[in-house]
C-alpha positions in Angstrom: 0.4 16.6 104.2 -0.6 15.2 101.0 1.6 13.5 98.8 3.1 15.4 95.8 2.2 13.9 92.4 5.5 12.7 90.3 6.6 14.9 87.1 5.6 13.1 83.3 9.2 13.2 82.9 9.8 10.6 86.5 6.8 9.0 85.9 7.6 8.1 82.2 11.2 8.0 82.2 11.8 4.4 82.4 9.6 3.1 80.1 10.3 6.0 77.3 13.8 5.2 77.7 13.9 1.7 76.8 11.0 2.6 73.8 13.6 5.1 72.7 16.4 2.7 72.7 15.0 -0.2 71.2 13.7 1.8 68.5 17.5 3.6 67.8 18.6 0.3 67.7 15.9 -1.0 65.1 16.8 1.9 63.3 20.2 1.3 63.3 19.1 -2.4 61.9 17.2 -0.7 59.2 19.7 1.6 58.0 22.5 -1.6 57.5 20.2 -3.9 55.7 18.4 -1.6 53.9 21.4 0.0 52.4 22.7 -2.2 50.6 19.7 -3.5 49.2 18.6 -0.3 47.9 22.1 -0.6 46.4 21.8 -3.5 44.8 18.2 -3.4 43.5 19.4 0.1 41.5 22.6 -1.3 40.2 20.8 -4.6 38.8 17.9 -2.8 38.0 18.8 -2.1 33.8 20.4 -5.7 34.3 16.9 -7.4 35.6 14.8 -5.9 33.0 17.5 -7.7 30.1 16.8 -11.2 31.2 14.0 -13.5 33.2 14.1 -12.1 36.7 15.8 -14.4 39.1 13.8 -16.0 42.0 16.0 -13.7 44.8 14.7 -10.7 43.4 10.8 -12.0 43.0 10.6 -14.1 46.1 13.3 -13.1 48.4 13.9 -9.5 48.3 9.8 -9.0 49.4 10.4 -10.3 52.3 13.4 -8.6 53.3 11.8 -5.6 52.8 8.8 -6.7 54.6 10.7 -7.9 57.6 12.9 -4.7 58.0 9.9 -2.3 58.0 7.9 -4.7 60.5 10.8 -4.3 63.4 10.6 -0.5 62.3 7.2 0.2 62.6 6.8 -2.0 66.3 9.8 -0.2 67.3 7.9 3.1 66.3 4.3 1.7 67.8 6.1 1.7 71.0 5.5 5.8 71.4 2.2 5.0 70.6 1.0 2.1 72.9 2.9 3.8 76.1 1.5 6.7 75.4 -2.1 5.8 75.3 -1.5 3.6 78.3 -0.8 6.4 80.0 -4.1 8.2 78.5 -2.3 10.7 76.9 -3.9 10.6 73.6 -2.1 13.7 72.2 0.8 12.4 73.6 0.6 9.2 71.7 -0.5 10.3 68.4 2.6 12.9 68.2 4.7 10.1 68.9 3.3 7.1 67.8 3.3 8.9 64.1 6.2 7.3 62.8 4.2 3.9 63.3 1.4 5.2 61.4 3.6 6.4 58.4 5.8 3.5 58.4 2.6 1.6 58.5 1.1 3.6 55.3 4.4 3.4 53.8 4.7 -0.6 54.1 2.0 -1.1 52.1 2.6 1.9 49.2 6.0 -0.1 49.2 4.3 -3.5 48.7 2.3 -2.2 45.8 4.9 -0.6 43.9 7.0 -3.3 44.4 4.5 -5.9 43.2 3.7 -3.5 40.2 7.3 -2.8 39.4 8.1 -7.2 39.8 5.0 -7.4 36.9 6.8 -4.0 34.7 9.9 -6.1 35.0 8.7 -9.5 33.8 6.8 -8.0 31.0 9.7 -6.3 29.9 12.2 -9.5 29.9 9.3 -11.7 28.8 8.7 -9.3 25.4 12.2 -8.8 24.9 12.5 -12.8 25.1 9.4 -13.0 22.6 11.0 -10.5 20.0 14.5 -12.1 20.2 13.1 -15.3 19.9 11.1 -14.2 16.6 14.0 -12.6 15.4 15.9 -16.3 15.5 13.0 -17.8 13.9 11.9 -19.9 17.2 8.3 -19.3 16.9 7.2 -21.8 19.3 9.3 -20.1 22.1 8.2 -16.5 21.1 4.3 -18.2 21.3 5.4 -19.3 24.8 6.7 -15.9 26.3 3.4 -14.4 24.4 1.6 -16.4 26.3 3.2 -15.6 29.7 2.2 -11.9 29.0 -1.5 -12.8 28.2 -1.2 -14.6 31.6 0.3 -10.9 32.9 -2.2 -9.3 30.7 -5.7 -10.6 29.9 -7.0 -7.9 28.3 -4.6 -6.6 26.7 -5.1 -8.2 22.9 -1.9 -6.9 21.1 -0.3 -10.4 22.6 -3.2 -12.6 20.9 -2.3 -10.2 17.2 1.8 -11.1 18.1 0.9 -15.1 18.6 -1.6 -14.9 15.5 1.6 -13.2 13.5 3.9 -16.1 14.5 2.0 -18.4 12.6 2.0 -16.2 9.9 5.9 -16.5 10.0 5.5 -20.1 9.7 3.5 -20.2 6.6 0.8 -21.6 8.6 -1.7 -19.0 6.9 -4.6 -21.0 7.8 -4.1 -21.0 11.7 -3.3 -17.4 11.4 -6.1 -16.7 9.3 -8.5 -18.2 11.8 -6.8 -16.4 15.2 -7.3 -13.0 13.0 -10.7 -13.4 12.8 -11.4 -14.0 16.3 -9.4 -10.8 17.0 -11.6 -8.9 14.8 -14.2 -8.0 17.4 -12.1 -6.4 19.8 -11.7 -2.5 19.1 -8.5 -1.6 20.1 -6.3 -4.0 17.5 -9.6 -4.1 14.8 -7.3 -1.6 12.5 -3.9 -3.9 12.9 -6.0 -7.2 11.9 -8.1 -5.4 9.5 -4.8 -4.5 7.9 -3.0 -7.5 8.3 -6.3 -9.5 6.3 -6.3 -6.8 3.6 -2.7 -7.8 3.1 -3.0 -11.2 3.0 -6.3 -10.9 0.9 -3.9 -8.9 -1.9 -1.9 -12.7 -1.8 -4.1 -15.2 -2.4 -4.5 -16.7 -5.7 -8.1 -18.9 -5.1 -10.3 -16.1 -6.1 -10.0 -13.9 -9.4 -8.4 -10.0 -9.1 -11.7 -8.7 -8.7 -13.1 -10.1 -5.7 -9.9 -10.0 -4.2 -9.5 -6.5 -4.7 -13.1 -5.8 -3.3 -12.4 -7.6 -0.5 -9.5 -6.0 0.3 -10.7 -2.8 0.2 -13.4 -3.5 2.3 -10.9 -4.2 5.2 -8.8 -0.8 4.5 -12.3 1.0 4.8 -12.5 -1.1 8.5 -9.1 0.9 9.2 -9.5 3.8 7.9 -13.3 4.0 9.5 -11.2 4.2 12.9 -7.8 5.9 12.0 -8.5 8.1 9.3 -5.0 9.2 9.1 -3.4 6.0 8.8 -0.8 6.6 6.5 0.0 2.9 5.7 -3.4 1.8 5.1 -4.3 4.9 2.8 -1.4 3.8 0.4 -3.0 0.4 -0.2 -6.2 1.4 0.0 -4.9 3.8 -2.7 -3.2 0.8 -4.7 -6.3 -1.2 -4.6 -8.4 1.2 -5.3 -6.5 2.2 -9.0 -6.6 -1.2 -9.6 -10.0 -2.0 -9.3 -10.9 1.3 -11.2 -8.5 -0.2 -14.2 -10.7 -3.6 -13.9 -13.6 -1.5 -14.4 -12.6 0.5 -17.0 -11.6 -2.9 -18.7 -15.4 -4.0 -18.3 -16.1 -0.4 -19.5 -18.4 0.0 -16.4 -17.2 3.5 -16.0 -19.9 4.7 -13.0 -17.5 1.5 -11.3 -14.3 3.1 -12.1 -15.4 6.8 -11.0 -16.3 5.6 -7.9 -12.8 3.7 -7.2 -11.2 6.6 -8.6 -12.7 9.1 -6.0 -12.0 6.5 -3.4 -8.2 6.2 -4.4 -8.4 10.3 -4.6 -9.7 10.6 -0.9 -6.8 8.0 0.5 -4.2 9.4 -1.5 -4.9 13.0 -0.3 -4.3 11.6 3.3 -0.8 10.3 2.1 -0.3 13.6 0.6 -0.9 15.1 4.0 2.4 13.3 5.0 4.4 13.6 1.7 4.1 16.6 0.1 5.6 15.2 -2.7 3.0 13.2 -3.7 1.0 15.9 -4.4 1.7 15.2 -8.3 0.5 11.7 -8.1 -2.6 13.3 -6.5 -2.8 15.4 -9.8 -2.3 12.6 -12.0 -5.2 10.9 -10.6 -7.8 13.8 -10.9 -6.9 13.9 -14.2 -7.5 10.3 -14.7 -10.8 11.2 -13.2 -11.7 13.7 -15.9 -10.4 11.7 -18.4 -12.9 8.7 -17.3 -15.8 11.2 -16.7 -15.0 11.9 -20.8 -16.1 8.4 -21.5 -19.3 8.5 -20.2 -20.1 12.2 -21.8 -20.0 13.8 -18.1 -18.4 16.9 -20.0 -19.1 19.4 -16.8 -17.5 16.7 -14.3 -14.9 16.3 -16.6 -14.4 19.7 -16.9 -14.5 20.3 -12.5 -11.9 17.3 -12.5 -9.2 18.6 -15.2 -9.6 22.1 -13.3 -8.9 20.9 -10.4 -5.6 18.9 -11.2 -4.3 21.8 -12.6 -5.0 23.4 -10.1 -3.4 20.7 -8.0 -0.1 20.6 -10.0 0.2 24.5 -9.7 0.5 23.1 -5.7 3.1 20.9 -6.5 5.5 23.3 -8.6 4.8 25.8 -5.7 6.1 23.4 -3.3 9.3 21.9 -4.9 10.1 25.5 -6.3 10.4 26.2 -2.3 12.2 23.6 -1.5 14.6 24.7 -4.5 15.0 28.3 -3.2 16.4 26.9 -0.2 18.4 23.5 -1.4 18.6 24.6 -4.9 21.4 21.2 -5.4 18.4 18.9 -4.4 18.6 16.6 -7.4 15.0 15.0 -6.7 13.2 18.0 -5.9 14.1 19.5 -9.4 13.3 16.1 -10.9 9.8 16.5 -8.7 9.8 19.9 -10.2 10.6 18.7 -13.6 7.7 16.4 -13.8 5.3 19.0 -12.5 6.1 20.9 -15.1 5.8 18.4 -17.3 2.1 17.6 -16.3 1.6 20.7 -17.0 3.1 20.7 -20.7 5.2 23.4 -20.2 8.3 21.4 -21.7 10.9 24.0 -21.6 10.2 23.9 -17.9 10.0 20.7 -17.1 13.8 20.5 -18.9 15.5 23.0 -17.4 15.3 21.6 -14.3 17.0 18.7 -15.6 19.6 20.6 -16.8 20.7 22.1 -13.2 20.3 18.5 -11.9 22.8 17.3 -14.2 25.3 20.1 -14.0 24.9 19.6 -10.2 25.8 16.0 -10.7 29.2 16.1 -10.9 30.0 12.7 -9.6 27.7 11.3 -12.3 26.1 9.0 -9.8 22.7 10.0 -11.3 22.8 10.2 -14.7 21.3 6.7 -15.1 18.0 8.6 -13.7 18.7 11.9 -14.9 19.3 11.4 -18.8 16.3 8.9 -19.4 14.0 11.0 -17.9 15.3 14.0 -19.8 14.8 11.5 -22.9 11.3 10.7 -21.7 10.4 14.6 -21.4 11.5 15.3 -25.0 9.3 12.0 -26.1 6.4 13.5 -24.7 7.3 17.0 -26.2 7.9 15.4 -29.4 3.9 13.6 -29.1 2.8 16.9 -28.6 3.7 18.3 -31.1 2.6 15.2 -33.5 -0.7 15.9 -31.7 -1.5 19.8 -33.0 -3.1 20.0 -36.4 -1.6 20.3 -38.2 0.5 18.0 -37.0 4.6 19.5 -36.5 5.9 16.4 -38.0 9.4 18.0 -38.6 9.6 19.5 -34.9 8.4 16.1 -33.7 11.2 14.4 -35.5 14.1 16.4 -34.1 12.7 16.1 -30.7 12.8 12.3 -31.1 16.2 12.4 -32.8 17.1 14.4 -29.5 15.4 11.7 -27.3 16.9 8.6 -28.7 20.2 10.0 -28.4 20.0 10.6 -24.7 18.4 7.5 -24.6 18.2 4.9 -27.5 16.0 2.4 -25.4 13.3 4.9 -25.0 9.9 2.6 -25.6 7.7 5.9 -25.8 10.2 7.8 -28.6 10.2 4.6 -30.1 6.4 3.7 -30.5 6.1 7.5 -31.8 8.4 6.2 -34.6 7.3 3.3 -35.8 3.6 5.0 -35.3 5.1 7.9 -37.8 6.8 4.7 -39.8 3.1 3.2 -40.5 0.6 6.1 -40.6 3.0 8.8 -42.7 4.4 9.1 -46.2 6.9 10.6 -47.9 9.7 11.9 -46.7 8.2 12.1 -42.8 8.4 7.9 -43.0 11.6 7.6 -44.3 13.4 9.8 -41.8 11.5 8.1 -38.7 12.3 4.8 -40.8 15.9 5.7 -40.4 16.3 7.2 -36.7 14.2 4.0 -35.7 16.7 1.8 -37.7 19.9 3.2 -36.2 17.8 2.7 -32.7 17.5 -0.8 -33.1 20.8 -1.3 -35.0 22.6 -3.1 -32.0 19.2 -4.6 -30.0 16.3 -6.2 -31.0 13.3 -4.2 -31.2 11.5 -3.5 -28.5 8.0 -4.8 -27.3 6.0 -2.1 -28.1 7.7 -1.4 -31.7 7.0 -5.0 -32.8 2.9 -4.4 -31.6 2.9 -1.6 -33.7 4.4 -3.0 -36.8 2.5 -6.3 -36.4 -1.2 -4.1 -35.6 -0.6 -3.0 -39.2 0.7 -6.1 -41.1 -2.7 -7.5 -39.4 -4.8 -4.7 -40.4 -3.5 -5.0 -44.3 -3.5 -8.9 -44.2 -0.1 -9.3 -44.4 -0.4 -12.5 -41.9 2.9 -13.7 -41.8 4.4 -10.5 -41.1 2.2 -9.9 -38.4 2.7 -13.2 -36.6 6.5 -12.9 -37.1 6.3 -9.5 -35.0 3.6 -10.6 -32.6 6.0 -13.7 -31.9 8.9 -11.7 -30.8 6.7 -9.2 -28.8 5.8 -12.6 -26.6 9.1 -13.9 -26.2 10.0 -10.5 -24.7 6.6 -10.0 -22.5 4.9 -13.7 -22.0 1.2 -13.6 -20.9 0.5 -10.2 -22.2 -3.3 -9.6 -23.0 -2.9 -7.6 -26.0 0.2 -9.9 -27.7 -2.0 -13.3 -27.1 -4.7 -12.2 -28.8 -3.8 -10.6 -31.8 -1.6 -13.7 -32.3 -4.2 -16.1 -31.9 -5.9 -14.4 -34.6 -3.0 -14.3 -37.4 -2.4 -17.6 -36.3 -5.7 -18.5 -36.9 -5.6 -16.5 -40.8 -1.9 -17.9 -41.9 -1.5 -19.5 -45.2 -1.6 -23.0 -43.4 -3.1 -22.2 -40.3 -3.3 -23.7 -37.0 -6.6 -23.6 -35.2 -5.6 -25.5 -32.2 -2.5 -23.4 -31.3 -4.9 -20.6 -32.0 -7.4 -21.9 -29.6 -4.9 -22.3 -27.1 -3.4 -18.7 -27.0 -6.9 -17.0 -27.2 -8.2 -19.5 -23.9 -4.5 -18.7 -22.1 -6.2 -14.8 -22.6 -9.5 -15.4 -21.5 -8.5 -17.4 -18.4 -6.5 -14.0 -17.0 -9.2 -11.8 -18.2 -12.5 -13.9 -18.8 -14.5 -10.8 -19.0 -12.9 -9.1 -21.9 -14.9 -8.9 -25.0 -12.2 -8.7 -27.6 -10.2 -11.6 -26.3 -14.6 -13.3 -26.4 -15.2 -11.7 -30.3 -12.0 -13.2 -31.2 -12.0 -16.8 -30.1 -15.7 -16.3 -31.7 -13.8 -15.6 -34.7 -11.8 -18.7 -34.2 -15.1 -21.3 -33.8 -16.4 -19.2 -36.7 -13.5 -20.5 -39.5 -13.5 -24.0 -37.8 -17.7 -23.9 -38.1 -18.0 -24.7 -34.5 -21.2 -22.1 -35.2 -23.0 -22.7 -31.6 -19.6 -21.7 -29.7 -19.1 -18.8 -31.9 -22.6 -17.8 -31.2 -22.2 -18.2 -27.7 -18.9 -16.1 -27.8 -20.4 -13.4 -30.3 -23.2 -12.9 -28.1 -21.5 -12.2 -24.8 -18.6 -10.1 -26.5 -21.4 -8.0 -28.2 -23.3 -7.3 -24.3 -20.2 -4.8 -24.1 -19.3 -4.1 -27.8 -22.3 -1.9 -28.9 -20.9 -0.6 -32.1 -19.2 -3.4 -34.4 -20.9 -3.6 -37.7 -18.7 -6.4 -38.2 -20.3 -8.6 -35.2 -23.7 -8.1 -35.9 -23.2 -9.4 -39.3 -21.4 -12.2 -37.5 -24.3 -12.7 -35.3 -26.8 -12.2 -38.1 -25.3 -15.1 -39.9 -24.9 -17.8 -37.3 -28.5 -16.7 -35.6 -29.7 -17.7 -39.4 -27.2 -21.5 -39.4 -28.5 -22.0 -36.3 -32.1 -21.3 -37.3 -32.7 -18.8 -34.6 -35.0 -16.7 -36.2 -36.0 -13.9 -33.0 -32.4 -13.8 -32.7 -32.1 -12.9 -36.1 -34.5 -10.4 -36.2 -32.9 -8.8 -32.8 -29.3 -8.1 -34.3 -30.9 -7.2 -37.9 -32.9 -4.5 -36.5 -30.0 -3.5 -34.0 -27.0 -3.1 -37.1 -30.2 -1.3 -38.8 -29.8 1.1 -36.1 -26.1 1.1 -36.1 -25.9 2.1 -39.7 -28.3 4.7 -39.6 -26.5 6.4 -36.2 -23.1 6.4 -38.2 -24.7 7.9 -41.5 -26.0 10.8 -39.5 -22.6 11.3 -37.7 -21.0 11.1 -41.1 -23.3 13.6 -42.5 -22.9 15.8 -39.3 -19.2 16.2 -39.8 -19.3 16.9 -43.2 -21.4 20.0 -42.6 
């Protein structure tokens, strides 16, 4: 009789049995040390990323993990190893699963727990860098820096952070050199590029010019890769009106247009931003046409006044919105106000005033709200002056108007003393008196005593002029314009003196050494003190940019002859030969 085989179930019984309860008991190992370290690791978790992490939750707590899922997944190979013992493969896979998971699982778990340990650390180690900063301990905040390029090699924001410290320092010339190192590397190029154009705006070793050049050049680098950068299109904006205004100084207008067109392209992108620049945006392409006039480009001039029109049409349009909807918003109408004002429509550009000052009931901004109304009737009122005929009368009550809303108004008051010098009559006497009552209580201001000394100058009255030209300095030292002209009364007084002279015009020439004006009149200067070969010198460069002085070719003409230079003489007789003949036909043009 042959023997009956035993069942799966006897055969298996004893060894399944103990597999099953060792691995209930692992289990119930896992579940009470697992607990409360899941616990723990989410209730310190916010905590941890505050501060350094401690060295039981980088060292320690890996291994716990580690050790708890080891005696889980031999508990759960048991299935699995019995099972294939006993060649049932089927068997053994079914059961032995949890192993394989558990397996799997252990090492997802080691991964994410080493990335989140690395997460952590960067966050405590920036957080240490910025508070660090923020206490002015640079050298610390370089050392937690320097723990995240350690965390971090290729990431370069933490090589632009450690290059910045030093800037906080003052220690420009360390930061300086880290900045360009970091200027090769694409993904912080517009940050440094940026930061140099910054620091280029501050430095004082190289004239405005170049500096301004330079500048821009690292706002193009920028704006080459973020085109829509809104801070670097503001100074790239700035620098670019500035260079344009050195140009037009130089009177190299081609220059100027093309600084111009590049402040008109970076201002556009602000404007994308800030719709309410979109009058400054106006103002510029007006400067445009304006410049395009100086160098007889009458259709470009023409495209470019058009087109800030049309420009400041887009502005009232979008404050006259923004009206319909807040019609209290006190600098929208002001916005709208000087819209209209570009425009010329003056009426406009005051009504809006109007309803932001009756809305102002607190009075909080009537130190904005009335100048500016006093400015809008100035420029109404030099309007009007401008029309020919000229409405002197109109232009007078507008002024009356303007200085009472506002009787520090430099514009009203410039139109005054303007109508003071150039008028007669009864015109002169009535701007003579609204300028007097003005200035009854306070000194004149700036502009007033460059007007009234321009004339003394120009009808020899020396000492007036220098008395006025003095006071304009004390208000406004180093100003181009007030160091020149009284350099040359000082040079033409009664009893004059040619050294203090000499020393105004050079203070001029060493902010601006290009400018021919401040060059024809120290030339001037060595001229009455018969230093001839340093007036020559002077005379010659001021007339490479003055092409239509009758006055300095006869200067040149006479010291060319002292000095015996006789082609030179020939060169500037022929030249003012030319000059005369150009202004006889002009004169005979207008008088036909």
């Amino acid at each position: 009789m042959a023997r009956r085989r035993r069942s799966f179930n006897q055969r298996d019984r004893f060894p399944m049995n103990i597999v099953n309860g060792f691995r209930r008991f692992l289990g119930m190992i896992q579940y009470w040390l697992m607990t409360p370290l899941r616990w723990m690791m989410q209730e310190r978790s916010t905590r941890m990323a505050e501060r350094r992490p401690s060295v039981f939750r980088l060292l320690f707590m890996p291994f716990i993990w580690i050790f708890a899922y080891t005696l889980y997944a031999i508990g759960n190979a048991g299935d699995l190893i019995v099972g294939w013992s006993r060649s049932r493969p089927i068997r053994a896979l079914l059961f032995g699963a949890p192993a394989i998971l558990t397996a799997l699982t252990f090492g997802i778990v080691l991964l994410v727990n080493s990335s989140a340990q690395q997460t952590t650390m960067r966050d405590s180690y920036e957080l240490s860098a910025t508070k660090a900063e923020s206490e002015g301990r640079y050298e610390s905040a370089r050392m937690y820096y320097q723990r995240l390029r350690q965390l971090s090699p290729n990431d370069k924001k933490y090589d632009l952070a450690i290059a910045l410290t030093y800037q906080a320092e003052d220690n420009t010339v360390e930061a300086e050199k880290r900045m360009a190192k970091l200027l090769i590397y694409p993904q912080i190029t517009a940050e440094v590029n940026q930061w140099m154009a910054e620091r280029t705006l501050e430095r004082d070793d190289i004239d405005d010019q170049t500096k301004w050049i330079v500048a821009r050049g690292h706002i193009r680098n920028v704006l080459q890769r973020a085109p829509q950068n809104f801070q670097a299109s503001r100074l790239g904006q700035k620098i670019n009106t500035d260079l344009a205004d050195s140009y037009v100084l130089k009177k190299e207008y081609e220059d100027a247009i093309n600084s111009l067109k590049e402040a008109e392209s970076n201002l556009k992108v602000v404007a994308s931003f800030n719709r309410s620049k979109i009058l400054e945006l106006a103002q510029l392409q007006a400067r445009i046409a304006a410049t395009y006039n100086e160098i007889r480009s009458d259709e470009f001039a023409r495209e470019y006044l058009d087109l800030s029109k049309s420009t400041a049409g887009r502005s009232i349009d979008h404050f006259e919105k923004i009206i319909d909807v807040n019609f209290d918003s006190i600098p929208d109408l002001i916005g709208l106000s000087n819209s209209y004002l570009f425009m010329r429509d003056f009426a406009k550009a005051i009504s809006p005033l109007d309803v932001a000052m009756k809305n102002d009931r607190s009075k909080k901004l009537a130190p904005v709200l009335i100048p500016h109304k006093s400015k809008v009737l100035a420029t109404w009122a030099e309007d009007e002056l401008k029309k020919k005929p000229p409405q002197l009368s109109r232009c007078l009550e507008l002024l009356d108007e303007a200085i009472q809303y506002n009787s520090n108004n430099e514009k009203a008051l410039a139109i005054l003393a303007q109508i003071v010098v150039l008028s007669n009559g009864q015109g002169s006497e009535k701007a003579k008196q609204i300028l007097n009552m003005a200035i009854a209580e306070t000194e004149a201001p700036f502009v007033v005593h460059v007007i009234f000394g321009s004339d003394a100058a120009v009808k020899g009255k020396y000492e007036v002029a220098n008395r006025h030209f003095q006071q304009a300095a004390l208000q406004r030292k180093n100003t181009i314009v007030v160091l020149n002209n009284l350099a040359f009364v000082t040079a033409r007084l009664k009893t004059p003196d040619y050294g203090q002279a000499l020393a105004l015009i050079n203070t001029a020439i060493s902010i601006q050494p290009n400018n021919a004006n401040l060059l024809d009149t120290r030339g001037g200067i060595y001229l009455l003190t018969k230093q001839y070969e340093n007036a020559y010198r002077d005379f010659e460069q001021a007339e490479l940019r003055i092409k239509n002085s009758e006055r300095l070719y006869k200067d040149l003409i006479f010291l060319s002859n002292k000095l015996e230079f006789e082609q030179h003489e020939r060169k500037y007789s022929t030249r003012l030969e030319k000059l005369l003949a150009k202004k006889k036909l002009t004169t005979l043009g207008s008088q036909r």
